[in-house]
C-alpha positions in Angstrom: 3.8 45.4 30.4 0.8 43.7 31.3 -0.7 43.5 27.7 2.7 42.0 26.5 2.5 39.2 29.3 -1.3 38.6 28.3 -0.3 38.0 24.7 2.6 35.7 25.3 0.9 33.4 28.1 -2.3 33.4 24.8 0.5 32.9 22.6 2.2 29.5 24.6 -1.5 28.6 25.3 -2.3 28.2 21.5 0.6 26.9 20.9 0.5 24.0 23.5 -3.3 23.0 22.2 -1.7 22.9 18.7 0.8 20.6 19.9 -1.4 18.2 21.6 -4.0 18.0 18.6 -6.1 15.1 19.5 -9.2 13.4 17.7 -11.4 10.8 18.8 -14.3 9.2 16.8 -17.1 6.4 18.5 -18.0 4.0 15.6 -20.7 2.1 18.3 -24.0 2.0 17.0 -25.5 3.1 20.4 -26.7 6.9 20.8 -24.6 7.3 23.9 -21.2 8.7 22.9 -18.5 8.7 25.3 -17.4 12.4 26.6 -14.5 14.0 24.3 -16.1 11.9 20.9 -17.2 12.6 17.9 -19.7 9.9 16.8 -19.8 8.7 13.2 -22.6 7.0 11.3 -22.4 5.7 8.0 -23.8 9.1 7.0 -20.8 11.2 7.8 -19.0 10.5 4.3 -15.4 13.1 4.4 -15.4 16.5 2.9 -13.0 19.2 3.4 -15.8 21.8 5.2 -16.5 18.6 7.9 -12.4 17.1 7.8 -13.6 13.7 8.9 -15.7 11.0 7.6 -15.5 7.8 5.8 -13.6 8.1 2.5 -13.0 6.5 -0.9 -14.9 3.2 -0.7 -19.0 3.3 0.5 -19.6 3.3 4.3 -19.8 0.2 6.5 -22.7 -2.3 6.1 -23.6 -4.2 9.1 -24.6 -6.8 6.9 -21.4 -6.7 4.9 -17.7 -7.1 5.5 -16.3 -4.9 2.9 -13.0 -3.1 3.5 -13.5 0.8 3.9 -11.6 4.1 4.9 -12.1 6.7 7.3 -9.9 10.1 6.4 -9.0 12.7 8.7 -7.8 16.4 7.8 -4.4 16.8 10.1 -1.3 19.0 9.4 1.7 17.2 8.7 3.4 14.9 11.7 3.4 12.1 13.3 0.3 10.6 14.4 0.1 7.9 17.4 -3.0 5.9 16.7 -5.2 4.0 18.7 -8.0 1.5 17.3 -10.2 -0.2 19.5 -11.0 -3.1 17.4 -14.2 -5.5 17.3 -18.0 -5.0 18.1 -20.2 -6.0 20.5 -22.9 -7.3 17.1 -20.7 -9.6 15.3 -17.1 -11.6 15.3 -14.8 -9.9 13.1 -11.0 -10.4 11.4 -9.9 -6.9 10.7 -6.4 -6.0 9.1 -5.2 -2.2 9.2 -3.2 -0.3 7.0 -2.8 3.2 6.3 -2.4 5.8 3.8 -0.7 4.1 1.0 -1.5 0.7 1.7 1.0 0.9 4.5 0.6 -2.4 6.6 0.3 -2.0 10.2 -2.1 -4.9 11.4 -2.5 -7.8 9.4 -5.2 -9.6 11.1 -6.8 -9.1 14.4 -9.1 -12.2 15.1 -12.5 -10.8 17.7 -15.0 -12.4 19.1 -18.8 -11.2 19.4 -18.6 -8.3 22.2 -15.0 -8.4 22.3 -12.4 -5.5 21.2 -9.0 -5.3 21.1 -6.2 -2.1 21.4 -4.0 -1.8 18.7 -1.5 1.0 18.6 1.0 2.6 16.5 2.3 5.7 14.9 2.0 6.9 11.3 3.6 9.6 9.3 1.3 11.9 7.3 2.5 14.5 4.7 1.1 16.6 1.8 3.3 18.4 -1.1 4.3 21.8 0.5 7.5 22.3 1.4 7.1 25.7 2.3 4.9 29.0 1.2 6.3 28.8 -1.9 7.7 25.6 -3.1 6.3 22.5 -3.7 7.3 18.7 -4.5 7.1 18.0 -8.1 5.5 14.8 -7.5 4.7 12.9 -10.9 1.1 13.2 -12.5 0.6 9.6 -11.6 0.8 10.8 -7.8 -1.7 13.1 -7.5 -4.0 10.5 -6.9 -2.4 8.9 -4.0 -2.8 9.0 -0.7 0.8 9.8 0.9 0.2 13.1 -1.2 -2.9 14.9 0.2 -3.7 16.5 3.2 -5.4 13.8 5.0 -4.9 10.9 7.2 -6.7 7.7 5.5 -6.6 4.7 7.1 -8.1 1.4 5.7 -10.0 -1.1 7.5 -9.7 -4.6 6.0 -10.1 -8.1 6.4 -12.9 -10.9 6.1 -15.1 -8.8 8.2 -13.5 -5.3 9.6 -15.0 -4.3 12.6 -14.2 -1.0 14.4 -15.8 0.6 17.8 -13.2 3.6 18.5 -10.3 5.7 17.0 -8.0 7.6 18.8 -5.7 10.0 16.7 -3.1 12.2 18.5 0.0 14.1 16.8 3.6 13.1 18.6 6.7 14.4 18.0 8.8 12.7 20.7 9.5 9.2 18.8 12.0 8.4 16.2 11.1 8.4 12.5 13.1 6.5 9.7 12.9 8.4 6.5 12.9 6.2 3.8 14.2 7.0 0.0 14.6 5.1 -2.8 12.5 3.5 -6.0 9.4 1.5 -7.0 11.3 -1.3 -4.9 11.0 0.8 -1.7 7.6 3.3 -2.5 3.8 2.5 -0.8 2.0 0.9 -4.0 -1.3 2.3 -3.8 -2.8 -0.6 -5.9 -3.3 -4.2 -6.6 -1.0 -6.4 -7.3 1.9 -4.3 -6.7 4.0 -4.0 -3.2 7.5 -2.8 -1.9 9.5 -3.0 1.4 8.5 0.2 2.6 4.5 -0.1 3.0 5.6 -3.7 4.5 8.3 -3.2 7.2 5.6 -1.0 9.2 4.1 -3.8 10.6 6.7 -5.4 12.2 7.2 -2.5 14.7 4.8 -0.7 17.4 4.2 2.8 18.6 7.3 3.8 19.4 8.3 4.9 16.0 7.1 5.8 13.0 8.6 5.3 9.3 7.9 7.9 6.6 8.1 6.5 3.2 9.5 9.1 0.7 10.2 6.7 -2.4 8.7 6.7 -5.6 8.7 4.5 -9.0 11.2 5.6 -11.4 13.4 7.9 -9.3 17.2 7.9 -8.9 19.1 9.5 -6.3 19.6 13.0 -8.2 16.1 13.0 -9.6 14.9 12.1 -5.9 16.4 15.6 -4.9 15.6 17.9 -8.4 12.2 16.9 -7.5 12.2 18.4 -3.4 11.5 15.1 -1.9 14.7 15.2 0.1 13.8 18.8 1.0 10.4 17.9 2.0 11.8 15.2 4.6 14.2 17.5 5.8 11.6 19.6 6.9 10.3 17.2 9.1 13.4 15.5 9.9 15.0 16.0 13.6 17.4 15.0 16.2 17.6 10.7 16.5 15.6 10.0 13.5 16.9 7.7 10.7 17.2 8.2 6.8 17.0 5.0 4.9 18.3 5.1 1.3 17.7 2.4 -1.7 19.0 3.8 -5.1 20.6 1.8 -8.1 17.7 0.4 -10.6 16.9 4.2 -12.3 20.6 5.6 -11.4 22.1 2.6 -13.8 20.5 3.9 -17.1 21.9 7.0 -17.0 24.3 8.0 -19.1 26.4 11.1 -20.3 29.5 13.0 -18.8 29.7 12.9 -15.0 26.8 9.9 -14.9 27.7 6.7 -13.4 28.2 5.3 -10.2 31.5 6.5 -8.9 30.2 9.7 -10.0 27.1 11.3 -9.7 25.4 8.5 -8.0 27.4 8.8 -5.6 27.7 12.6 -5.1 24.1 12.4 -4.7 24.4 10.0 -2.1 26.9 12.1 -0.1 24.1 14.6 -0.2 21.6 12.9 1.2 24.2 12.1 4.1 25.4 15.2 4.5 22.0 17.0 4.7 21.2 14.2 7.1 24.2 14.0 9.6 23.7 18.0 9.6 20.2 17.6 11.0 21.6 15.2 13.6 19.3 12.3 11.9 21.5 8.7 11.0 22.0 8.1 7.5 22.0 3.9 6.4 22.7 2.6 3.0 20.5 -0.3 1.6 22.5 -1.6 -1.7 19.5 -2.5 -4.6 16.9 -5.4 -4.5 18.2 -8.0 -7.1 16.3 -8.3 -10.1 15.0 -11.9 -11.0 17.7 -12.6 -13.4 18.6 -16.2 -13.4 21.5 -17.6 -15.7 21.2 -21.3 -17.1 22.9 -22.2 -14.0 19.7 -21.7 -12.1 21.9 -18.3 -10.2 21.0 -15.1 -9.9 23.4 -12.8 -12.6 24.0 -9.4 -11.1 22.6 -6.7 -13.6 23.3 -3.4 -11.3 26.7 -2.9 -12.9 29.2 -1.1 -10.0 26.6 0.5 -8.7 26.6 -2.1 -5.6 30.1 -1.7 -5.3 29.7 2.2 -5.2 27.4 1.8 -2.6 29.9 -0.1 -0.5 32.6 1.5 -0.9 30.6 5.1 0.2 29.6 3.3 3.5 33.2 2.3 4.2 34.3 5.8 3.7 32.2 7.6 5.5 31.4 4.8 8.2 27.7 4.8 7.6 25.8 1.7 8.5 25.1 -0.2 4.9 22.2 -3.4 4.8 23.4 -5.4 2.2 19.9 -5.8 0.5 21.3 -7.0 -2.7 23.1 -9.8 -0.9 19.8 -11.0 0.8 18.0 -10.6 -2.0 20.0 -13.1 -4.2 19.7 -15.7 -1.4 16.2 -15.0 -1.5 15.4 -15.6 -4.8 18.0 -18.8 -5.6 16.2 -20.5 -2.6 12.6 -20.3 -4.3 14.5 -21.3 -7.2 13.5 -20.4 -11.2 10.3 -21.0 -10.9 8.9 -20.7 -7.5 10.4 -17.7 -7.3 7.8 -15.8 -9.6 5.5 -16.0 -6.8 7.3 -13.1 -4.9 6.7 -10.7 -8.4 3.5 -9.5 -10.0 3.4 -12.3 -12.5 -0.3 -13.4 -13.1 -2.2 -14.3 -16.1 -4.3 -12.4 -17.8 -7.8 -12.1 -16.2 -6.8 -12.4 -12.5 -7.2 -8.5 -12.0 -10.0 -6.4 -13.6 -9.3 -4.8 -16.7 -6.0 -7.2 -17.5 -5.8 -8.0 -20.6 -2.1 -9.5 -21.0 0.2 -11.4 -18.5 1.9 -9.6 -16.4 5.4 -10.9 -16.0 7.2 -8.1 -14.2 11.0 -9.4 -12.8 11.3 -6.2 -10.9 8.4 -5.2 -9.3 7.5 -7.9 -5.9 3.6 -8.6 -5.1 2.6 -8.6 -1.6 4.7 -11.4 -0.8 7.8 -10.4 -2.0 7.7 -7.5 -0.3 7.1 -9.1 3.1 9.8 -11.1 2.6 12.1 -8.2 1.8 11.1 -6.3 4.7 11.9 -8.9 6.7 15.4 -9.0 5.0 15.5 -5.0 5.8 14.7 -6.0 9.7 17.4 -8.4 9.6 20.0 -6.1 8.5 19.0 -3.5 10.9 19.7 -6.0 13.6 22.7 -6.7 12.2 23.7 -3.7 12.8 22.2 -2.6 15.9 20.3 0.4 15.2 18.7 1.3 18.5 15.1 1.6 17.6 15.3 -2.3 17.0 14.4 -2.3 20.4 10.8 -1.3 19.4 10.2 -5.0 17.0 6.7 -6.1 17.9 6.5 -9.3 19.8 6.4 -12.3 17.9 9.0 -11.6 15.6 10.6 -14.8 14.5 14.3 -14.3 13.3 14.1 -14.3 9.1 17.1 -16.1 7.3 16.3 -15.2 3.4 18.0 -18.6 2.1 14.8 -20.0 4.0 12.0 -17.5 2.6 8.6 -18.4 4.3 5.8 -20.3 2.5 4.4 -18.0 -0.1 1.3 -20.6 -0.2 0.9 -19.7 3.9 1.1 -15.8 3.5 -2.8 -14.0 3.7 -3.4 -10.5 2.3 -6.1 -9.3 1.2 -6.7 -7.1 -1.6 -7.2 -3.6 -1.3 -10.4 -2.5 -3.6 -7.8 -0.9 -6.2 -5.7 -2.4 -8.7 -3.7 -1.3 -11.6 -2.8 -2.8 -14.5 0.3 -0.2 -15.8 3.6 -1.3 -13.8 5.0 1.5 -11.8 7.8 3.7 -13.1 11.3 2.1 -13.6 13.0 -1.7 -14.2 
């Protein structure tokens, strides 16, 4: 008896230091290190023995203000994040993303000496959906970063400056699992952006999206593939599944294709695995493709597949953001022109290695996608969703007929581009 109640108060005691996994890192160049840190030089590049260390990019430079990436080896979760931005050598304007290129800082402004907190929480996954089964993620995704077992987070800006990090796995805060295309996914590279690595940045610490979309899929291919069955693994009780499908699901063809049919079977899938879990399924209807008519309007090219949409939510009273509305407004407010300035079209030479324009009517830049992720906001206050609650200060209400400046908006590159368009039209 007293065996057994040694190895079940070991047992809870492992368990409970697994659940409060915690890592903190001291980026000050001063030999003291605070008690509990790890401290990091520019010598501790990552490897898989150490599970920390700076990744991708070279290490910091006092002397220079590149962008670089730390990388930390964590199971998969939710991870509350605190930076302690600035340093006490030199001013600095730092912008912080994660993974993917998911935006969650665009630029914190510090003096000489100064730091500032910034917090929030970022979901981090790998492939494995259980001992023996595995997404089927594309070959062109075994390079990126939402795949792999670490936590990368980028440090960017005209001159990044960091003094602590403070990782920490929660499990206690809402997470909105989002599905859908190329129009949705985290672009890892220049000039390419969606929603989904934007919307991030718009909300603090109190929840967390995970961003399950990829170029080219539809919403049966999303699920042949286990992506749905990887975020069910994760999914829980109060968390949210966002799903944008339409542009891939359009093409196909055959018996029992088409959007009153297995578009929207697959849909009622992804609801009822959802609603099962206890999780809130949402319907976003498709981006708009930049299809102007002569009369200087947006002509709908997504067939019934809208309509399909619409008439699902109705059915099974599931909250729908009308993205396809927005995005019309959106586009016949910037006008024919103007409004190629929210998609990756850029003449040859402005990216390394591009050879021919790129004149993409689908894809959005970084701009385009901010916009749309404000769209996406709007809509979800619209409709009340309670985690609205957690909208950073500073939000200024976004009416799409009335995009914002694209001349104003300041992003800066990440160190990667790509000149092949993602997956899909």
């Amino acid at each position: 008896m007293k065996k057994t109640l040694i190895g079940c108060l070991a047992f809870m005691l492992c368990a409970s230091t697994l659940s409060a996994q915690s890592y903190k890192f001291d980026f000050t160049t001063g030999k003291k290190v605070k008690e509990g840190y790890t401290k990091i030089t520019p010598a501790d590049r990552y490897s898989d023995e150490k599970g920390y260390g700076y990744d991708l990019q070279a290490s910091p430079d006092e002397k220079s203000n590149a962008p670089f990436f730390f990388s930390v080896n964590v199971p998969d979760g939710n991870y509350h994040v605190t930076a302690v931005i600035g340093n006490r050598k030199k001013a600095g304007v730092t912008c912080v993303r994660g993974e993917s290129r998911r935006l969650f800082a665009e630029e914190i402004h510090t003096k000489k000496k100064e730091t500032k907190v910034y917090e929030f929480t970022i979901n981090k996954r790998n492939v494995h959906i259980s001992d023996k089964e595995d997404v089927r993620i594309k070959a062109r995704e075994r390079s990126k970063l939402n795949w792999d077992d670490k936590l990368t987070l980028e440090f960017n800006g005209s001159a990044p400056v960091l003094s602590e990090l403070i990782i920490e796995k929660v499990d206690d805060v809402p997470t909105i699992f989002l599905c859908g295309n190329s129009t949705v996914v985290d672009q890892d590279n220049e000039p390419w952006a969606s929603w989904g690595q934007m919307v991030t940045r718009f909300f603090d610490d109190k929840v967390c999206f995970a961003n399950y979309a990829e170029s080219g899929e539809s919403a049966n291919t999303f699920i042949a593939a286990g992506r749905l069955k990887k975020a069910l693994t994760q999914m829980k009780k109060g968390d949210y599944i966002f799903m944008e499908f339409g542009h891939n699901d359009q093409k196909q063809k055959g018996p029992g294709k088409g959007a009153f049919y297995s578009y929207m079977t697959s849909l009622k899938t992804f609801i009822d695995e959802a609603r099962s879990r206890g999780a809130q399924p949402v319907l976003v209807t498709p981006t708009q493709r930049r299809s102007f008519g002569p009369d200087g309007k947006i002509q709908d090219t997504h067939l019934d597949y809208p309509d399909a949409m619409r008439w699902l939510a109705n059915k099974e009273n599931i909250p729908l953001i009308d993205l396809h509305q927005m995005t019309r407004l959106f586009y016949e407010a910037m006008g024919v022109e103007e409004s190629k300035k929210a998609f990756v079209h850029y003449p040859a030479g402005t990216y390394p290695n591009q050879t021919k324009d790129f004149a993409d009517n689908t894809h959005f830049n970084p701009y385009g996608a901010y916009q749309i992720a404000k769209c996406i906001i709007e809509g979800i206050k619209k409709l009340n969703l309670p985690f609205i609650e957690h909208l950073r200060e500073g939000y200024v209400n976004y009416n799409p007929a009335q995009p914002d400046d694209w001349n104003t908006f300041k992003w800066y590159d990440s160190p990667f581009t790509e000149i092949e368009k993602p997956d899909g039209n």
